[in-house]
C-alpha positions in Angstrom: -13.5 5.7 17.2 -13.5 8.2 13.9 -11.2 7.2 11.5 -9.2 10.3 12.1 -8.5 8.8 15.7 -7.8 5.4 14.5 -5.3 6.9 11.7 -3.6 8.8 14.3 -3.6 5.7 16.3 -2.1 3.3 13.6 0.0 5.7 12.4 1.8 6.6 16.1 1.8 2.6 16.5 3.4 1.5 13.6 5.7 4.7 13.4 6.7 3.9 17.1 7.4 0.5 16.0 9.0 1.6 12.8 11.3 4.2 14.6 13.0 1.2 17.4 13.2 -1.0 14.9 15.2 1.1 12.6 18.1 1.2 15.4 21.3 2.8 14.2 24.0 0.8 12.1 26.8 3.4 12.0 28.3 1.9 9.0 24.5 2.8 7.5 23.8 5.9 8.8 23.6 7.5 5.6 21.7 4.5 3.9 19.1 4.8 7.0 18.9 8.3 7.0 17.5 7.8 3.2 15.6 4.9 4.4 13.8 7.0 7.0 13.3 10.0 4.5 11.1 7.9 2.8 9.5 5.9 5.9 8.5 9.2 7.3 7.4 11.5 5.0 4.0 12.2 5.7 2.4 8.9 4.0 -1.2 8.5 5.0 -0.7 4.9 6.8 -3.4 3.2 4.8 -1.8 0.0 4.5 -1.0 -0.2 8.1 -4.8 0.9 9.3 -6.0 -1.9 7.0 -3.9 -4.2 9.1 -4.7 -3.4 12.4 -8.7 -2.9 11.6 -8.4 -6.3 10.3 -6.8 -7.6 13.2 -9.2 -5.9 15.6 -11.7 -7.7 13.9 -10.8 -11.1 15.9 -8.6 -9.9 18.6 -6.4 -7.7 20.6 -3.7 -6.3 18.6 -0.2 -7.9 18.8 3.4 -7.1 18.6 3.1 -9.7 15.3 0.3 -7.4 13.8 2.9 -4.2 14.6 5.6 -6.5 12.8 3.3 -7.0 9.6 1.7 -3.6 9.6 5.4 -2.3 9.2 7.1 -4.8 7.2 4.2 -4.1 4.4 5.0 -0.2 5.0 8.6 -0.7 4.4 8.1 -2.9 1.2 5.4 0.7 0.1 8.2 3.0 0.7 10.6 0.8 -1.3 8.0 0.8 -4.4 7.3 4.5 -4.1 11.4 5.2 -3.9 11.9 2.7 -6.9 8.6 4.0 -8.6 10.1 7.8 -8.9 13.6 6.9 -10.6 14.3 8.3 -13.5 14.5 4.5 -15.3 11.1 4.8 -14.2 8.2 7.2 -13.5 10.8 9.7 -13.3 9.4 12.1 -10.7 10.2 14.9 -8.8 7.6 15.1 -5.7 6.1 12.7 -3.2 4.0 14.0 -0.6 4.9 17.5 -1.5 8.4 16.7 -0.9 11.7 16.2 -3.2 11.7 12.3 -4.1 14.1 10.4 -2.5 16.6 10.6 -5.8 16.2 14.4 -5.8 17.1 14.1 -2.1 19.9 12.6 -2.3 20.9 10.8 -5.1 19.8 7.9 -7.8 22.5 5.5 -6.6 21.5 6.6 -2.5 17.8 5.8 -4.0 18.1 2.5 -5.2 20.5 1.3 -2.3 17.8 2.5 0.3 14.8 0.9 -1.5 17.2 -2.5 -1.8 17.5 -1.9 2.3 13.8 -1.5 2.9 12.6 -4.4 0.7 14.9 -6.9 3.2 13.9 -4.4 6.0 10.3 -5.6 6.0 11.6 -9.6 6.3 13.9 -8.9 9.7 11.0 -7.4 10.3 8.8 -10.5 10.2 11.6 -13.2 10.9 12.5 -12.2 14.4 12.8 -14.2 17.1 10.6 -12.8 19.7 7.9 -14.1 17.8 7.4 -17.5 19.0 5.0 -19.2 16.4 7.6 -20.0 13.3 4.8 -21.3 11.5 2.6 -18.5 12.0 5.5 -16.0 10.6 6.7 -18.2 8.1 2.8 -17.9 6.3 2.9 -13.9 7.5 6.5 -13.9 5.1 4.8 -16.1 2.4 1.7 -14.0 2.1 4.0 -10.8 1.9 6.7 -12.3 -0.8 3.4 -13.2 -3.2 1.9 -9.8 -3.0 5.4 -7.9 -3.2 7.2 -10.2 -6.1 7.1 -11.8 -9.3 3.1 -12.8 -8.6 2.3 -9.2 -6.9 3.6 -6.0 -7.6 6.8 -6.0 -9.0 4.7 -7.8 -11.8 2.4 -4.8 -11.9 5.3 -2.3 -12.0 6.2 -4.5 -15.0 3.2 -4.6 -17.2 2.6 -1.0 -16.4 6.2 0.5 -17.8 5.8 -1.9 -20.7 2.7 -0.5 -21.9 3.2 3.1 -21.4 2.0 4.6 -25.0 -0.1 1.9 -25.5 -3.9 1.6 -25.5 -4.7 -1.5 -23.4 -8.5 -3.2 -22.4 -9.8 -3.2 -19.3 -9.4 -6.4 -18.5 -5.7 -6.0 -19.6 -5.7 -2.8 -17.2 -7.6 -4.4 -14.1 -4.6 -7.5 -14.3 -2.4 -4.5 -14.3 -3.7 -2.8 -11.1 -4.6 -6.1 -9.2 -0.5 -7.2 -8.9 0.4 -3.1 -8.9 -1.3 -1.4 -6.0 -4.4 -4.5 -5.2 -1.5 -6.8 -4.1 0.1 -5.4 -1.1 -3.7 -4.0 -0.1 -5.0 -7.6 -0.2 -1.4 -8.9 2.0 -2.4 -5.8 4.6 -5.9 -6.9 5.0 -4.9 -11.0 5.1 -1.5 -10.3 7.5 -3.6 -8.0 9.6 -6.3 -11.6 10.6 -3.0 -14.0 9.9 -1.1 -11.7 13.0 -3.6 -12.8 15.4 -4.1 -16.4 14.4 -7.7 -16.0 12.4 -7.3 -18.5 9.6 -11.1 -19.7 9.1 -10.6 -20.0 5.2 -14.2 -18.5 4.6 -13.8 -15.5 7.0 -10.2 -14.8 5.2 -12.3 -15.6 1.7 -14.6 -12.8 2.7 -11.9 -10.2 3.7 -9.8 -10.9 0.3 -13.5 -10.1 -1.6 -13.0 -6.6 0.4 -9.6 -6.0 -0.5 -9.6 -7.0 -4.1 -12.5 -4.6 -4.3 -10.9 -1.9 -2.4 -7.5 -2.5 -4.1 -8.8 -2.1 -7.3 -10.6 1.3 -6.6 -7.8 2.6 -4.8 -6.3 2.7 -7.8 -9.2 4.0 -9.9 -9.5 6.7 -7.4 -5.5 7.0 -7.6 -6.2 7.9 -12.1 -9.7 10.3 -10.8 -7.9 12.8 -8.7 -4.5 12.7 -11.1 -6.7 15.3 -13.1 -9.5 16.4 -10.6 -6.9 17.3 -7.9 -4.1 20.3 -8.3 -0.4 19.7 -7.7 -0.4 21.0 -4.0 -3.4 18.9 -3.3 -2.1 15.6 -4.4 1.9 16.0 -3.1 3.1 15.4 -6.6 3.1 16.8 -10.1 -0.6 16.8 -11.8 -1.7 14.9 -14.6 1.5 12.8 -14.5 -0.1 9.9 -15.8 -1.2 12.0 -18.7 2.3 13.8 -19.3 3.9 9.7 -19.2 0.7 8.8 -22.0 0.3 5.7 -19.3 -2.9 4.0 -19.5 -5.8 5.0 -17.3 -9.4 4.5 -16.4 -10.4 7.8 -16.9 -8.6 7.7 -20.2 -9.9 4.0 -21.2 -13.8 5.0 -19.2 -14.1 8.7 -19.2 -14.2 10.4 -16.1 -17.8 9.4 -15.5 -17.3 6.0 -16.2 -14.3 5.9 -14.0 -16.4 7.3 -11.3 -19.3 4.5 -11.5 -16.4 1.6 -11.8 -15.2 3.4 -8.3 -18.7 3.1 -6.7 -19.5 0.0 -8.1 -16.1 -1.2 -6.4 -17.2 0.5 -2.8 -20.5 -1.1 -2.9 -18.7 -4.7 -3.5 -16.4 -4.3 -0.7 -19.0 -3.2 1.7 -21.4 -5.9 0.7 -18.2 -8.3 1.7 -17.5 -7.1 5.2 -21.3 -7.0 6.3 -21.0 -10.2 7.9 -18.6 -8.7 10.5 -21.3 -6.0 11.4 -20.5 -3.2 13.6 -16.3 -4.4 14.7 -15.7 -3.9 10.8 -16.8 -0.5 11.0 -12.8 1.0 10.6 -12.7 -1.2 7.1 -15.8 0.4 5.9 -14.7 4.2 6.8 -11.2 3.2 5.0 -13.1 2.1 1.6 -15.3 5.0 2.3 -12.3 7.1 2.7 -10.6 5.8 -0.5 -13.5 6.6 -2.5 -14.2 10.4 -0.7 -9.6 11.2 -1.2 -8.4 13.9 -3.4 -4.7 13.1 -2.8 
């Protein structure tokens, strides 16, 4: 399988899942209609591949990996929708299309992100999954990478040092809880769904997604000033116009670039064991390396 076919066949699975799942509340119709503006809006599915590659790995997918793969797509779309405010990165386009506040409204925006956050928990709580234990670790691993010790932490440090000229080390911490948290969750709920928890197989795949995490977002700083507005779905050189700190910025270009390959090489070296079933995990860090947008 490519990974154009297994991205088409993530994304149909988990937008499927997405789509029932989302059933209509008609006291919420104009709260899901914003919630499902931003759900389906042309996201590449990243998150959700990484999960069901990772379950693949061990087993046949299960409706617990479908859960997980969109519960962690739900808690995205809340950080992107919270991520554009105005109180934040204040920004106009996502995907090549209005943000959710331009949509509709800043007070719709927040109220929609609120709904998707606890979206992705009914999500993972329901009872037609039978092993309690099993979810209650898949909620646990989700509520570390999404709160206070994941990304809500990175969204922190990153609007408090916006003007400021910060180390790498400073700017790695940053990028681990930002965007490296919920990566890492997608890769360790993806083997967690179908029961794999060997701690040295699960060791191995969180050596793969820290790597990958981290150049995601390196790659994410590249193309904000290789790649032109219509390429990238959103204004370019935001990151620039905000003075927000950057590896191109803190490495040069070029130096960003090697950090980038150095961080492909690392995550390859960690899925090698796997051999040839791990072949959709190194396309996707080959992918995040290759992207313009």
């Amino acid at each position: 399988m490519t990974l154009d076919d297994f991205s088409q066949f993530a994304r149909r699975r988990v937008d499927h899942y997405l789509t029932q799942k989302l059933d209509q509340y008609e006291p919420a119709n104009h709260l899901q209609e914003a919630m499902a503006y931003s759900l389906f809006n042309g996201g590449k599915r990243v998150r959700p591949m990484l999960t069901y590659a990772t379950a693949s790995l061990f087993s046949d997918i299960s409706e617990l990996t479908d859960a997980c793969a969109a519960a962690i797509e739900s808690i995205h779309a809340y950080s992107l929708i919270h991520d554009d405010l105005p109180a934040m990165d204040d920004d106009d386009l996502r995907r090549g299309k209005p943000t959710c506040h331009i949509q509709y409204n800043e007070a719709t925006a927040i109220l929609a992100g609120d709904a998707l956050q606890t979206f992705a928990f009914e999500l993972l709580s329901q009872t037609q999954h039978t092993n309690a234990s099993l979810q209650l670790q898949l909620i646990q691993e989700l509520i570390h990478a999404s709160g206070r010790h994941g990304m809500v932490t990175g969204q922190m440090i990153d609007l408090a040092n916006v003007g400021h000229d910060i180390d790498q080390q400073a700017l790695q911490q940053m990028h681990q809880h930002k965007t490296g948290a919920l990566i890492r969750a997608s890769v360790r709920m993806g083997a967690i769904s179908v029961s794999m928890l060997d701690h040295d197989k699960l060791a191995q795949l969180d050596r793969y997604a820290s790597a990958i995490g981290l150049a995601f977002q390196v790659q994410d700083d590249i193309i904000d000033i290789t790649s032109d507005t219509n390429t990238l779905g959103k204004n370019q050189f935001s990151d620039e116009a905000a003075n927000k700190p950057t590896y191109p910025k803190l490495l040069g270009l070029k130096g960003a670039q090697e950090f980038a390959n150095t961080l492909h090489q690392q995550a390859l070296e960690a899925i090698k064991p796997f051999g040839d079933p791990a072949q959709p995990l190194v396309e996707l860090a080959n992918y995040i390396i290759g992207r313009n947008h």
